[in-house]
Structure formats: C-alpha cells, structure tokens
N, C-alpha and C positions, 0 to 999 in steps of 0.2 A: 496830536498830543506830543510836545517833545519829553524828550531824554532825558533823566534826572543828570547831573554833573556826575562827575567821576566825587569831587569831596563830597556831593552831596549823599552820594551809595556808601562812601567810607563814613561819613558822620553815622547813619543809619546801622550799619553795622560796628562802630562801635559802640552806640549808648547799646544795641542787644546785647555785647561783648560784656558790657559793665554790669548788666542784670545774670550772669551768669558765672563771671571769674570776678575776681576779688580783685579790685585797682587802687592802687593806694590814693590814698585822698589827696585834691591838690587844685589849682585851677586848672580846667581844659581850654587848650587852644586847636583849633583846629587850621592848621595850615598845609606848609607843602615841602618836605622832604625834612623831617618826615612829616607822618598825616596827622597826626596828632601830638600834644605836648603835653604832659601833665607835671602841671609845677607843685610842688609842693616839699616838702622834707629835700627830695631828691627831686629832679629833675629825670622823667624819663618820656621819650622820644618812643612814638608806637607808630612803624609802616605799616600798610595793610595792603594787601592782595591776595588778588581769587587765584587759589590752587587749581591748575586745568589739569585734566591726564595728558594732553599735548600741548605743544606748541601753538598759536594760530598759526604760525609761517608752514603749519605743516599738512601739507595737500590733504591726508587722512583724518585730520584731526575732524571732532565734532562741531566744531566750529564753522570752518569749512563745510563739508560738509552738510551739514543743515540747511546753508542756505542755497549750496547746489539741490537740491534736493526739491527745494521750491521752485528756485530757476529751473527744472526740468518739467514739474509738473505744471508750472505756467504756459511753458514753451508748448510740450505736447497738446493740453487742451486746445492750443491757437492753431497749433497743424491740424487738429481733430475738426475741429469747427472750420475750417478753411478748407476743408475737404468733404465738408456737405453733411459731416457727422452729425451725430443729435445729444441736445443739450444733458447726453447720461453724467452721475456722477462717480467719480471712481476714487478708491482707498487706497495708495502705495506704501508698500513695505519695502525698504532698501536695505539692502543686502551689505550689514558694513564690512563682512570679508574681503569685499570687491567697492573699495572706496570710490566713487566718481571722480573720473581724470576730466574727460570730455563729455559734454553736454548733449552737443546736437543727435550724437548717433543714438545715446539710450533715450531722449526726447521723440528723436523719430520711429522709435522703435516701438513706444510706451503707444505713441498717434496710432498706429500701425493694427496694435493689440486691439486699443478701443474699438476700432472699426468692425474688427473680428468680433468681439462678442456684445455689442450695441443696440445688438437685437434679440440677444440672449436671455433666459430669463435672471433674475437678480440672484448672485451669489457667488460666491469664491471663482476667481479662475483659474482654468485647470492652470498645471506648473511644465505642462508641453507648451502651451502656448508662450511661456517665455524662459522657455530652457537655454534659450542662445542670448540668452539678456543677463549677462551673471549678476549685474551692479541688484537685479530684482530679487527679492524673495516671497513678497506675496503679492498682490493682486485680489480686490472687492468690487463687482462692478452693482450700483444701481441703474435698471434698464429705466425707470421711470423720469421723464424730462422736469427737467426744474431751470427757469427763466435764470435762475442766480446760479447755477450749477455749479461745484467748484469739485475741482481733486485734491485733491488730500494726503498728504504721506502719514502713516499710522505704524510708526515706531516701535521697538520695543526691546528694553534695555536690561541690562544685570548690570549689577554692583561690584566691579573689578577691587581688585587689591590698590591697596594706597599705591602712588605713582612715587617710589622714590628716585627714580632718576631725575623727574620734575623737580620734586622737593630738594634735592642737590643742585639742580642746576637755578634755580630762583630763589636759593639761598645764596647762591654763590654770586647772582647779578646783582641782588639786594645788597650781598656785603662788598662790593664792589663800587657803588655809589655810597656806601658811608661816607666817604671823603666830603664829599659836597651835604651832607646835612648839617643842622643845625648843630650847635654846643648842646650835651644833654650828658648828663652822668651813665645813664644807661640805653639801652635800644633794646625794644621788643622787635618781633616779628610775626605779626599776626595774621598767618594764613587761611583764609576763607574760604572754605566747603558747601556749595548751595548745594544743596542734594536736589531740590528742582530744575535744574540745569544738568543734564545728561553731559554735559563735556566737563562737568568738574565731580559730580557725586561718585564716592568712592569710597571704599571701607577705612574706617582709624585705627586698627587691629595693627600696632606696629610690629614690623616682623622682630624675634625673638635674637639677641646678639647684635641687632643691627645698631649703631650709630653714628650720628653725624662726626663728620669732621669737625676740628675746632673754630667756633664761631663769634665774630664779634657783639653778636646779639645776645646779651643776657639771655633771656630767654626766647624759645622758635615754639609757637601757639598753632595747634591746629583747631580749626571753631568751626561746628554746623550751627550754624544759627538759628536752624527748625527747631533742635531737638536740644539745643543747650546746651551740648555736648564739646567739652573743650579740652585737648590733650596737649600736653607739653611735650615735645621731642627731645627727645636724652642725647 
C-alpha cells in the first residue's frame, strides 16, 4: 500500500482544521508554497506542518530512532535464529535515556539475551541479564515457538511540555521561505500536533510570559487534530 502524498496529508488535515477554527469563506486552492489558498474577501495563504519535539537530522530524535529500534530487533532475531535459537517471541522496551548510536553491538547483545532465557519459562526478564545494555529497559520473553515469531519493541511514553525551541526554530525556516510564496494578503501557519505519533505529541499549555518574536504570519495555529483542539500563539 503506498504513501499518501505530502498535499494529500495537508488537504486531509486542513478540511479537519476547517471543522474546528472558523476560516473565512472563499475558494480553496490547494497548492504549493504555500499549501493552501483561500480566495475570498481577502486573500489568505495557509502553510502547514507537523510540529516534531526534534529535528529528523537529530540522531536522538523519535524519528530516528524508531526505526533503529526495528532495525535492531530485525537484526538480533536473524543472529538468534542463525545460531540454532528457537522461534520464541520477545517484547523490547528501549531505553530513550540511552538513544541508539550503533546497531550491531545492542543487536548482538539483545541475540545473546535470547539465547539465555529461551528456555525459560515466559515472563519479564530479569534487568541483570541486561544491566550492560543501557540503550534496554525492559525485556518480555514468550518461551512458546510460533512459525511467524516476531519481536516487538513495546514503548512507553509521557507527554513532555510544548517544544518551543522547535516552534522558534520552524517558525523562523517558515518565515524565511515567505519570499518565494505566492501573492496573498495574509499568511497563516498551521502547525500540526498528531498526538499518535510519539515524536510530535506534546502538551498546548503555553508557558506563562512567553512570546514569539515578531512574525510575518498573521497568525501561528497550533492544531491536534484528534481532539479539535486549536491555539493561537501570542
């Protein structure tokens, strides 16, 4: 199944956008810098992008991350099974104190574990058996063999404070390409909060005194699109 387009996630999130904030009436265009256009009275220009607590470009980031996470658990099953293992299935919890730099040692390390408890009865493993694995924090092993066996990372996350260093810094790259958009009287910026995605979900609670610097964009939109929840940044 492929990938919805990048317009096509933005169209999607803004007809949600329009059942929730009040947009003034007008024709909708939907294009490209910015992502939408709404003609009407006034002309206004709405970008949209997903609000991350990191960067991708940043090795710690959940982004990252996640998909080291599967790359490790992939890897280690294939050392497990290539080493005469049995088809158990196992539950990892990673430890994001201890972000994943390099793959192959906590992969071979994770093969290693299995092995150790494989014949064990089913249930948590002890936290001796991977005290020298910091990137780990838990460990579930099923001893029972299953022909489709898979590991599994089994996460578990809090709801950190809004990321305003983000918010300053992707306001600032945003207003930095204004040059190159369209003619439009005004510019929204519509930042979007999936709270199903653990590398964007994070609380609206804006901290007390804080405010943005000054910004081209009439208005800076924070939106969770679950909850309909949409605040305006002062």
């Amino acid at each position: 199944m492929s990938r919805p387009s990048n317009q096509a996630v933005e169209r999607y999130y803004f007809e949600l956008f329009r059942s929730h904030y009040e947009v003034p009436d007008g024709d909708l265009v939907f294009t490209d810098k910015p992502d939408v256009i709404v003609r009407g009275t006034q002309t206004i220009g709405v970008e949209i992008a997903n609000l991350y607590l990191a960067s991708g470009a940043d090795s710690a980031s959940e982004q990252v991350q996640r998909v080291r996470r599967l790359q490790i658990l992939e890897r280690a099953q294939a050392l497990h099974l290539a080493s005469g293992g049995r088809h158990i299935e196992l539950s990892v919890g990673f430890n994001p104190e201890y972000p994943i730099q390099e793959l192959e040692p906590v992969a071979l390390a994770l093969a290693a574990i299995a092995t150790k408890v494989e014949d064990s009865p089913s249930g948590q493993v002890s936290r001796m058996l991977f005290e020298h694995v910091p990137e780990l924090r838990f460990l579930y092993h099923n001893q029972k063999e299953y022909a489709d066996a898979k590991w599994r990372p089994v996460q578990g996350y809090s709801v950190p404070a809004l990321s305003l260093e983000r918010l300053r810094v992707l306001v600032s790259n945003k207003t930095k390409k204004l040059r190159n958009y369209q003619p439009c009287d005004f510019y929204w910026l519509l930042l979007v909060v999936d709270f199903m995605d653990p590398a964007q979900d994070q609380d609206f609670q804006w901290p007390a005194g804080e405010v943005l610097e000054k910004s081209p964009f009439e208005r800076i939109l924070l939106y969770k699109p679950q909850f309909g929840q949409v605040v305006q940044v002062p």
